[in-house]
PDB file of N, CA, C, O and CB in Angstrom:
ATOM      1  N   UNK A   1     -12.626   6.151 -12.610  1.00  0.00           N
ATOM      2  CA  UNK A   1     -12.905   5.627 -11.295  1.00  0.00           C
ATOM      3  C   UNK A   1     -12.464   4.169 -11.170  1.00  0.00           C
ATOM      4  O   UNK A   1     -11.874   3.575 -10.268  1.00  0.00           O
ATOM      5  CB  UNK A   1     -14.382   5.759 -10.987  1.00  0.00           C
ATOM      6  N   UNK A   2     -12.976   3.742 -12.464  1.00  0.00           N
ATOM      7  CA  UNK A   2     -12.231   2.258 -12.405  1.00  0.00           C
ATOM      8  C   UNK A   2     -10.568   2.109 -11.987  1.00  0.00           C
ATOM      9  O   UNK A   2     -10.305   1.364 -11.043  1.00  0.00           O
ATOM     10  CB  UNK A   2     -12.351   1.619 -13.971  1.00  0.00           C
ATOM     11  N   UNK A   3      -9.745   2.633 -12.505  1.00  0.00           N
ATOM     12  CA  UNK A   3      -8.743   2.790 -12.701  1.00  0.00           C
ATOM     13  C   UNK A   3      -8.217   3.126 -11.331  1.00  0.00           C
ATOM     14  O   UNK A   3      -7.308   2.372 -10.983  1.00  0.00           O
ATOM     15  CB  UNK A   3      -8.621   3.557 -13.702  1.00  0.00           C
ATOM     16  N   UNK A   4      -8.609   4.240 -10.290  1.00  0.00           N
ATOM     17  CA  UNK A   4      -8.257   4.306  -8.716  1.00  0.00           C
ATOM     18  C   UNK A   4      -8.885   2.943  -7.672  1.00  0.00           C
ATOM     19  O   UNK A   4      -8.349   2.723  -6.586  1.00  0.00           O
ATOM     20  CB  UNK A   4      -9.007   5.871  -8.131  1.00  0.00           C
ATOM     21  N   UNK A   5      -9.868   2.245  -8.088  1.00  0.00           N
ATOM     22  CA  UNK A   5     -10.208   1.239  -7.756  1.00  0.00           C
ATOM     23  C   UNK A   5      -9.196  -0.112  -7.847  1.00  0.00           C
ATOM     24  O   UNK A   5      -9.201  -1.054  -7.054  1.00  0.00           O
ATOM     25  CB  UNK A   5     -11.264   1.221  -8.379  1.00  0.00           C
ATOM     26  N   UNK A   6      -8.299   0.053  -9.066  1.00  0.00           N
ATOM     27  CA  UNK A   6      -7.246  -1.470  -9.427  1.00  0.00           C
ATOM     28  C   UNK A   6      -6.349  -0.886  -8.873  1.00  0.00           C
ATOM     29  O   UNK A   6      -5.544  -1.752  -8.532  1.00  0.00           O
ATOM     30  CB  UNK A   6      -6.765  -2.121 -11.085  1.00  0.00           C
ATOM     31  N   UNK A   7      -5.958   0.205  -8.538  1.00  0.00           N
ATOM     32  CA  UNK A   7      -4.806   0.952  -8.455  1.00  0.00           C
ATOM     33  C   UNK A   7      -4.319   0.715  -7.065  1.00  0.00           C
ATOM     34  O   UNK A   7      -3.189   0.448  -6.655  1.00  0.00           O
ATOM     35  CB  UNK A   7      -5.031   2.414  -8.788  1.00  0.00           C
ATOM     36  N   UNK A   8      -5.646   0.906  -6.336  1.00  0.00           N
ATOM     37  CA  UNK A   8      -5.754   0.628  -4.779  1.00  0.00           C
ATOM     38  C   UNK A   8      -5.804  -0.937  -4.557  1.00  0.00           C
ATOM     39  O   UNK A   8      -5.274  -1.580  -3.650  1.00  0.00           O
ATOM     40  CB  UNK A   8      -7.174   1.347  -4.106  1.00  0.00           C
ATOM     41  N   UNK A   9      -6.400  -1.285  -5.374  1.00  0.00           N
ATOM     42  CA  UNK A   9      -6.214  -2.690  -4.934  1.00  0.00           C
ATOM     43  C   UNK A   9      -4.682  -3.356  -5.155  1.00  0.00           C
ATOM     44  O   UNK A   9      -4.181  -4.170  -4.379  1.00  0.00           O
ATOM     45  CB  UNK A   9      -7.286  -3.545  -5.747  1.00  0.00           C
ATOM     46  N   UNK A  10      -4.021  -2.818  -6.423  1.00  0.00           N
ATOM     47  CA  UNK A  10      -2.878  -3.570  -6.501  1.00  0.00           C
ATOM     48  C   UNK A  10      -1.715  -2.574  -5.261  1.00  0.00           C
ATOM     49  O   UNK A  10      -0.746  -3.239  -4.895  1.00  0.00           O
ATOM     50  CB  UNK A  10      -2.359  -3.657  -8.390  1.00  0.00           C
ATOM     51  N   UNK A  11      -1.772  -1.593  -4.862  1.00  0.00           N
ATOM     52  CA  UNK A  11      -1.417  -0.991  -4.285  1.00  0.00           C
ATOM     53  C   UNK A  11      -1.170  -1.439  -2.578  1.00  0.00           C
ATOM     54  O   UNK A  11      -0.231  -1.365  -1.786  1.00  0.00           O
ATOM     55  CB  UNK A  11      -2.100  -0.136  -4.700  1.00  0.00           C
ATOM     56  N   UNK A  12      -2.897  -2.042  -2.532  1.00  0.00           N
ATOM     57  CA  UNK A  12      -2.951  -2.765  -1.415  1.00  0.00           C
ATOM     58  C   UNK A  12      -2.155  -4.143  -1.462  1.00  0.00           C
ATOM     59  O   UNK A  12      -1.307  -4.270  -0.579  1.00  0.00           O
ATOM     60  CB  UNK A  12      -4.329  -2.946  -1.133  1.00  0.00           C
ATOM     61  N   UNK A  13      -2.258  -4.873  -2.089  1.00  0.00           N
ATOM     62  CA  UNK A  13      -1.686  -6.103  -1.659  1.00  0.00           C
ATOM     63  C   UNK A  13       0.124  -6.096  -1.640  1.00  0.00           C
ATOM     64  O   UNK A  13       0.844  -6.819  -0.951  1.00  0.00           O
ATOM     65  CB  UNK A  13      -2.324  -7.252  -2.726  1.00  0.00           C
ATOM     66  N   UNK A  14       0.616  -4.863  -2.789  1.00  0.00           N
ATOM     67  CA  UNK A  14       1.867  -4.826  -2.925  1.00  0.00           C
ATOM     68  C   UNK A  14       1.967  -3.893  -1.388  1.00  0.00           C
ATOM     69  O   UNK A  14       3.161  -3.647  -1.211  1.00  0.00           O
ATOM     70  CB  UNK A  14       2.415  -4.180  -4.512  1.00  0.00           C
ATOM     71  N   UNK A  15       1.397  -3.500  -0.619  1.00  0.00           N
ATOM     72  CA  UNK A  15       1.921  -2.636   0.726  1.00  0.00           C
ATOM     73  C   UNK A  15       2.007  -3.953   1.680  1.00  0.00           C
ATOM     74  O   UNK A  15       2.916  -4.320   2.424  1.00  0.00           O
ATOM     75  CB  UNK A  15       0.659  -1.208   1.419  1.00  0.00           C
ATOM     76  N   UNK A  16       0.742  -4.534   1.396  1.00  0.00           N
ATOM     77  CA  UNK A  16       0.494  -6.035   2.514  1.00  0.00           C
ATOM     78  C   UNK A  16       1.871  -6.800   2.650  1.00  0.00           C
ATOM     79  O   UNK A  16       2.446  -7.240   3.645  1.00  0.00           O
ATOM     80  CB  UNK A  16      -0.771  -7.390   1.760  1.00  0.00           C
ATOM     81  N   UNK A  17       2.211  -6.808   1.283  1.00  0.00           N
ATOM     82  CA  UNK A  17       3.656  -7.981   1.336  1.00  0.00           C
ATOM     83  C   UNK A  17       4.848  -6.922   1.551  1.00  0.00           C
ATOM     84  O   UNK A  17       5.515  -7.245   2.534  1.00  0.00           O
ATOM     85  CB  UNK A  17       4.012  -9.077  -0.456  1.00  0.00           C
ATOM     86  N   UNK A  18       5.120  -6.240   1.184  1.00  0.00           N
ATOM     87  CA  UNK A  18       6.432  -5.360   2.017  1.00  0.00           C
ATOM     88  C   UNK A  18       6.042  -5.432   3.140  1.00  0.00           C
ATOM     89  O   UNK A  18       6.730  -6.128   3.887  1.00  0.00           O
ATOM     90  CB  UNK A  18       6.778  -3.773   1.737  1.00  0.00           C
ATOM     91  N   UNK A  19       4.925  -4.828   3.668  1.00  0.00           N
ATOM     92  CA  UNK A  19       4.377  -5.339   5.425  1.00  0.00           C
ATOM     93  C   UNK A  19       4.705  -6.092   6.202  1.00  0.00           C
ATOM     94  O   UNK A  19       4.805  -5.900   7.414  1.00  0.00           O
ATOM     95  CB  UNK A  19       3.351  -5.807   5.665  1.00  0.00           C
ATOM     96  N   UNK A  20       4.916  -7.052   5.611  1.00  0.00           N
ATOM     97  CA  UNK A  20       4.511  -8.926   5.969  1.00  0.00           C
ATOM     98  C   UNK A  20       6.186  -8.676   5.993  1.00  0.00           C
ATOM     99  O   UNK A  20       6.589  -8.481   7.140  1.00  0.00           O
ATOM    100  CB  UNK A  20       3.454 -10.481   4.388  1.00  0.00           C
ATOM    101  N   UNK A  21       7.422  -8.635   4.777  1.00  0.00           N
ATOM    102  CA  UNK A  21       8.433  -9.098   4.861  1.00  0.00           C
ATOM    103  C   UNK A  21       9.396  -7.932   5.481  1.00  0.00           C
ATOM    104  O   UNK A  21      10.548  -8.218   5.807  1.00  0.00           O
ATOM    105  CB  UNK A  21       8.710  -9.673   3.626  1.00  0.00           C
ATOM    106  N   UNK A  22       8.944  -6.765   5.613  1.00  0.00           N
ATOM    107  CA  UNK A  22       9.735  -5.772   6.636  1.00  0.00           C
ATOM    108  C   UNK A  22       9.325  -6.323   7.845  1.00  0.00           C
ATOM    109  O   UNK A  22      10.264  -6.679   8.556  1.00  0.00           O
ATOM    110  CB  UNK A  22       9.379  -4.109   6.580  1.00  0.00           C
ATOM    111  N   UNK A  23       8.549  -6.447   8.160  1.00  0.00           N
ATOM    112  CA  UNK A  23       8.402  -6.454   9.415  1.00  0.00           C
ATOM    113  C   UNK A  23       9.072  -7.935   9.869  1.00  0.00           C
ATOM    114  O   UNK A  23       9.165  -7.787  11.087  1.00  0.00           O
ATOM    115  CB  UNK A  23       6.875  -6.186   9.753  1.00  0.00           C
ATOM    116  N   UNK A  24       9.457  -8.933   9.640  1.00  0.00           N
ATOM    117  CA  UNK A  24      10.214  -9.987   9.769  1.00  0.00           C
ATOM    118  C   UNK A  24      11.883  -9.577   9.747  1.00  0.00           C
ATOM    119  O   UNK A  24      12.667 -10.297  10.365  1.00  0.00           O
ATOM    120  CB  UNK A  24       9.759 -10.942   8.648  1.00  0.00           C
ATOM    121  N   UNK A  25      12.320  -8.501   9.075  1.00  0.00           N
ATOM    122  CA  UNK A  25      13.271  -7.573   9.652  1.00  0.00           C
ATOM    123  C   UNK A  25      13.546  -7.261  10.529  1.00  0.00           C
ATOM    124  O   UNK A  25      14.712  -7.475  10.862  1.00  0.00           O
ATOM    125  CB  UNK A  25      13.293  -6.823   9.482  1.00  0.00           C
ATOM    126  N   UNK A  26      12.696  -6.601  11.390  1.00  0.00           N
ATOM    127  CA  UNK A  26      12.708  -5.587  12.335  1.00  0.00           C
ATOM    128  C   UNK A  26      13.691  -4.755  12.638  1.00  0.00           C
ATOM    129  O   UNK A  26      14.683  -4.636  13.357  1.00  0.00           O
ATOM    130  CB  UNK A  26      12.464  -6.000  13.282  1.00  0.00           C
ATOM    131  N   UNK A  27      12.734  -3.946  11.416  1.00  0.00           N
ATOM    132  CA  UNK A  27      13.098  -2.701  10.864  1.00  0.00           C
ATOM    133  C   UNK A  27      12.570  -1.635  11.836  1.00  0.00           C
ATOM    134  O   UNK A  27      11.493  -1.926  12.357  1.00  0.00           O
ATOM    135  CB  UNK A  27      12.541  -2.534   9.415  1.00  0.00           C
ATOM    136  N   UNK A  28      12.977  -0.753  12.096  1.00  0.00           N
ATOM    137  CA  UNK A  28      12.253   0.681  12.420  1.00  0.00           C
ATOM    138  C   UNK A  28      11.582   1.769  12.468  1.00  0.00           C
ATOM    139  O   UNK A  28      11.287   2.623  13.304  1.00  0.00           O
ATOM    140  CB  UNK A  28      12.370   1.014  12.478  1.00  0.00           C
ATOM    141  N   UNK A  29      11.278   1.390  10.596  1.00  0.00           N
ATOM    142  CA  UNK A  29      10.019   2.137  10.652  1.00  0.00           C
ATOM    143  C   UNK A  29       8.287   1.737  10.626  1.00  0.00           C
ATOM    144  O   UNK A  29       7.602   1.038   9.880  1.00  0.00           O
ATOM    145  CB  UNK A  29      10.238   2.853   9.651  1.00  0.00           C
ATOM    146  N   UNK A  30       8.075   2.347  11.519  1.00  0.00           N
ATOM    147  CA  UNK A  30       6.593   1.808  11.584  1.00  0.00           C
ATOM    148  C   UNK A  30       5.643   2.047  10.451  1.00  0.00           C
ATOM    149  O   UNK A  30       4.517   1.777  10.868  1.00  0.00           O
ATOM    150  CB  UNK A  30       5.919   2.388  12.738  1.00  0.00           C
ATOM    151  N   UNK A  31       5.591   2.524   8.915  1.00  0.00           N
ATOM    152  CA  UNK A  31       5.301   2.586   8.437  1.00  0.00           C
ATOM    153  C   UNK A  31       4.992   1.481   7.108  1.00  0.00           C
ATOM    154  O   UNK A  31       4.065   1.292   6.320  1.00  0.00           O
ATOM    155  CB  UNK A  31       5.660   3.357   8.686  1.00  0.00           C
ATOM    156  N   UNK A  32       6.512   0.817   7.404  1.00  0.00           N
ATOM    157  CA  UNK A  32       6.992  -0.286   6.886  1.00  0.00           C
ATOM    158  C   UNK A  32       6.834  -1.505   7.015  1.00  0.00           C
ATOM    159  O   UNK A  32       6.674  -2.468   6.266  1.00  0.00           O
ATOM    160  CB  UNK A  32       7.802  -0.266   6.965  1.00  0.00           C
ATOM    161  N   UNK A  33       6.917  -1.281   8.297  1.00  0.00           N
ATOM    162  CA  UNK A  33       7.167  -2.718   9.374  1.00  0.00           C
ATOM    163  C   UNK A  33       6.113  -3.404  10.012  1.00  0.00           C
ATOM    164  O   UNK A  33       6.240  -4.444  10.657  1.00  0.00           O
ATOM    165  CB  UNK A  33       7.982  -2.410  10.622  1.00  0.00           C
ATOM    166  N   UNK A  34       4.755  -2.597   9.747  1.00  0.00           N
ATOM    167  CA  UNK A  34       3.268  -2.970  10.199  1.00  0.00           C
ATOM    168  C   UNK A  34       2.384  -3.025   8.680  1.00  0.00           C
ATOM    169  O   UNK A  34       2.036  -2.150   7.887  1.00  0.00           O
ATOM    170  CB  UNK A  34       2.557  -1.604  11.421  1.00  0.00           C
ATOM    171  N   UNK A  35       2.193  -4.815   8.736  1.00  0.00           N
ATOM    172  CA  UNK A  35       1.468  -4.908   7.200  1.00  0.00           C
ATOM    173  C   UNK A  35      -0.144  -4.185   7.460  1.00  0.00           C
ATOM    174  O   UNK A  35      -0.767  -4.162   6.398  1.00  0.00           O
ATOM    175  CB  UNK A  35       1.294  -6.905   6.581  1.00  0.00           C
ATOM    176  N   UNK A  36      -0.765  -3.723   8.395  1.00  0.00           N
ATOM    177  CA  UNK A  36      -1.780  -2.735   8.470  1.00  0.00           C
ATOM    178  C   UNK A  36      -1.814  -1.400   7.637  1.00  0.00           C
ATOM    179  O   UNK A  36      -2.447  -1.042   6.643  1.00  0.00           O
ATOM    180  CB  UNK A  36      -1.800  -2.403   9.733  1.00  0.00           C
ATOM    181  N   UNK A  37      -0.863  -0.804   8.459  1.00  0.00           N
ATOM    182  CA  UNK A  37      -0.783   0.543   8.349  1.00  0.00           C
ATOM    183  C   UNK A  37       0.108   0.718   6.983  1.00  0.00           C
ATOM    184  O   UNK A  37       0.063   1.875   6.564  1.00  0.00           O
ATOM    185  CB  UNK A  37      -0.159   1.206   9.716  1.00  0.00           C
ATOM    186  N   UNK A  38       1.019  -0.297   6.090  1.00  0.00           N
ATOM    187  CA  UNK A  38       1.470   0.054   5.314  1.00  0.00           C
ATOM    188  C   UNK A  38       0.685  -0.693   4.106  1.00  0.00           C
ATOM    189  O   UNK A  38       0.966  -0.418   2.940  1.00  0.00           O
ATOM    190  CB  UNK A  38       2.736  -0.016   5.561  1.00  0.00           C
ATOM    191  N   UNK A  39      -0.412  -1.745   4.464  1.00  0.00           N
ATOM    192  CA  UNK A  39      -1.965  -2.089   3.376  1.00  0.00           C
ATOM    193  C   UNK A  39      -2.080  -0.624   2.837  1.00  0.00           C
ATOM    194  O   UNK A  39      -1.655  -0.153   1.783  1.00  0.00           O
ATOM    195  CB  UNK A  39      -3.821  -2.662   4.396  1.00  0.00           C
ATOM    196  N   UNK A  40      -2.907   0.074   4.052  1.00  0.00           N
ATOM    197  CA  UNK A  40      -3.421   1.192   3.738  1.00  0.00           C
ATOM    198  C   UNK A  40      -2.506   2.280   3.293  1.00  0.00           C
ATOM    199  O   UNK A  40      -2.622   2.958   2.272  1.00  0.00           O
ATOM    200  CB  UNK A  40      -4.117   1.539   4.721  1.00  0.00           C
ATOM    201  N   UNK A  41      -1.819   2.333   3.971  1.00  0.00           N
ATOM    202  CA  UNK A  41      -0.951   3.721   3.168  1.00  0.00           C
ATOM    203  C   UNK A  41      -0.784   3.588   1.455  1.00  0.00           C
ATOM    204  O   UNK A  41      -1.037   4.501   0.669  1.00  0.00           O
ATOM    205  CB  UNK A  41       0.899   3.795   3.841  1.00  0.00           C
ATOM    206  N   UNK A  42      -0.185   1.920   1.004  1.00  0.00           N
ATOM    207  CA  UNK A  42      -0.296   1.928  -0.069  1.00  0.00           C
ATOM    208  C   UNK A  42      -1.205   1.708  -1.129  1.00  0.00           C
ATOM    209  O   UNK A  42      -1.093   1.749  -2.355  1.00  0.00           O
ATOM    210  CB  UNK A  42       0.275   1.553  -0.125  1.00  0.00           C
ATOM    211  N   UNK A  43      -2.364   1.404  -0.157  1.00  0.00           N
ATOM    212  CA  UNK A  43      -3.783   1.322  -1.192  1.00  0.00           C
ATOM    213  C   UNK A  43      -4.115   2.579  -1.423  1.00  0.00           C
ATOM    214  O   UNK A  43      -4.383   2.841  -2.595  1.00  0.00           O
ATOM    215  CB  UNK A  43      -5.179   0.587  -0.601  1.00  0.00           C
ATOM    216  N   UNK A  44      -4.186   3.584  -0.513  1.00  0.00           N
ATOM    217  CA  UNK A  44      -3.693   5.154  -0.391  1.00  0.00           C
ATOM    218  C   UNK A  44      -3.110   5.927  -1.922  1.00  0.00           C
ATOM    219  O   UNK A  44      -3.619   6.769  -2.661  1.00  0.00           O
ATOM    220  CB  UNK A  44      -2.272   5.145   0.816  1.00  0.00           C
ATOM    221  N   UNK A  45      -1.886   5.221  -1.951  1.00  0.00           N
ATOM    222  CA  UNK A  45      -1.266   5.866  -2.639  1.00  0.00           C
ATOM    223  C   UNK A  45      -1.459   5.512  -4.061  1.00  0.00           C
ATOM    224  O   UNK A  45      -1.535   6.269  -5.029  1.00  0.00           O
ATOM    225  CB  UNK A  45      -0.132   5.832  -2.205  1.00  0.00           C
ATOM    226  N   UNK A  46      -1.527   4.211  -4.010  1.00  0.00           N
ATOM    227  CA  UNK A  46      -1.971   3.601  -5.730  1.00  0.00           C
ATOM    228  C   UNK A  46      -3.392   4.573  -5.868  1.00  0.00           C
ATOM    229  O   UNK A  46      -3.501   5.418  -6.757  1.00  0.00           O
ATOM    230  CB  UNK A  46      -2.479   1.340  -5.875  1.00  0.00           C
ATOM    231  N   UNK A  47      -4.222   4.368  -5.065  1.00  0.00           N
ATOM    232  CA  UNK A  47      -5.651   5.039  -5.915  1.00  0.00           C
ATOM    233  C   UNK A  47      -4.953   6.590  -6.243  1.00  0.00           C
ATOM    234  O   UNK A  47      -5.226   6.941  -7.391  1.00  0.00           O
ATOM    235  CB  UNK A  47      -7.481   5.202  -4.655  1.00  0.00           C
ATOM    236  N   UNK A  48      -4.421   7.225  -5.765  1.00  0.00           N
ATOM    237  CA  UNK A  48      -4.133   8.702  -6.023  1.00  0.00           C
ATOM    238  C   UNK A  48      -2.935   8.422  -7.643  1.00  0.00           C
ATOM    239  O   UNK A  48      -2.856   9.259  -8.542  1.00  0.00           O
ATOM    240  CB  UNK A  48      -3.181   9.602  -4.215  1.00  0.00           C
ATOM    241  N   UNK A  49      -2.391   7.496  -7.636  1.00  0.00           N
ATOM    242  CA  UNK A  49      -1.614   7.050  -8.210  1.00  0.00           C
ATOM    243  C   UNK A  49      -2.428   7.135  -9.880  1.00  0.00           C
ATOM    244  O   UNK A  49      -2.146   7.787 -10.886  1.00  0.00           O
ATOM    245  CB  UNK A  49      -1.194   5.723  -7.461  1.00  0.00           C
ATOM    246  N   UNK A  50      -3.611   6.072  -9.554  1.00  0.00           N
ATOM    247  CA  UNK A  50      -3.898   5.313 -10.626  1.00  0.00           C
ATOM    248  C   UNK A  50      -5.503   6.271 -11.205  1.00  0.00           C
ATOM    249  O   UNK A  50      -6.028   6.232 -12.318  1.00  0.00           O
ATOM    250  CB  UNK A  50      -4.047   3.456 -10.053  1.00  0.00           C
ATOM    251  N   UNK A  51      -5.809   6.828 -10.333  1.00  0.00           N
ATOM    252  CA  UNK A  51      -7.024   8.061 -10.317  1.00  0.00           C
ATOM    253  C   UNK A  51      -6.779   9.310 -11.032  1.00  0.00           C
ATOM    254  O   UNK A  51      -6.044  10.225 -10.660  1.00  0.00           O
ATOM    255  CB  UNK A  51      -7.322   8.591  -8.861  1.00  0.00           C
ATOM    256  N   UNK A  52      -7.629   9.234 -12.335  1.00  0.00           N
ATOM    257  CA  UNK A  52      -7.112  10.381 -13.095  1.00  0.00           C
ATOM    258  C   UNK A  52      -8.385  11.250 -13.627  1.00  0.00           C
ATOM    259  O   UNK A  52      -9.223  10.728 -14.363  1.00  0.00           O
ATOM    260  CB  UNK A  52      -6.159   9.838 -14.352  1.00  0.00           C
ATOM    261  N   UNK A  53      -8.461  12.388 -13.275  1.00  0.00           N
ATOM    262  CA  UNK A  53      -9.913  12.940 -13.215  1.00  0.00           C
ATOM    263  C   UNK A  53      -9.658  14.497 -14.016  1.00  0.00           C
ATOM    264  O   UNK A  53      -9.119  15.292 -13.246  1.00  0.00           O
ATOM    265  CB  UNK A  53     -10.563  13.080 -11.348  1.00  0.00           C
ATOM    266  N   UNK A  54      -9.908  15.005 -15.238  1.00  0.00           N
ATOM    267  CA  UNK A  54      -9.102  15.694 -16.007  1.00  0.00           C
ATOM    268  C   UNK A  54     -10.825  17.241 -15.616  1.00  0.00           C
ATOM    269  O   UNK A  54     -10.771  18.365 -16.114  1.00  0.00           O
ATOM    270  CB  UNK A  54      -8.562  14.660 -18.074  1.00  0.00           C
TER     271      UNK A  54
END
């Protein structure tokens, strides 16, 4: 549990800053290009990432 907890967190801040510097692009995808929605998607994905439950 620990481990989906850092996972998400490092997950989160590494989505925040692609966020932050796509979107100073303006780029097209909204997934990318909004440091919100791409926080979460990648805090998202690190915990599934970093979450290992046997």
């Amino acid at each position: 549990m620990i481990s989906g907890i850092i996972g998400a967190i490092i997950g989160g801040i590494s989505g925040f800053l692609i966020g932050r510097y796509f979107s100073k692009l303006g780029g097209m995808c909204p997934l990318l290009c909004n440091p919100k929605i791409s926080t979460l998607y990648f805090a998202l994905l690190g915990f599934l990432l970093a979450y290992k439950k046997l």
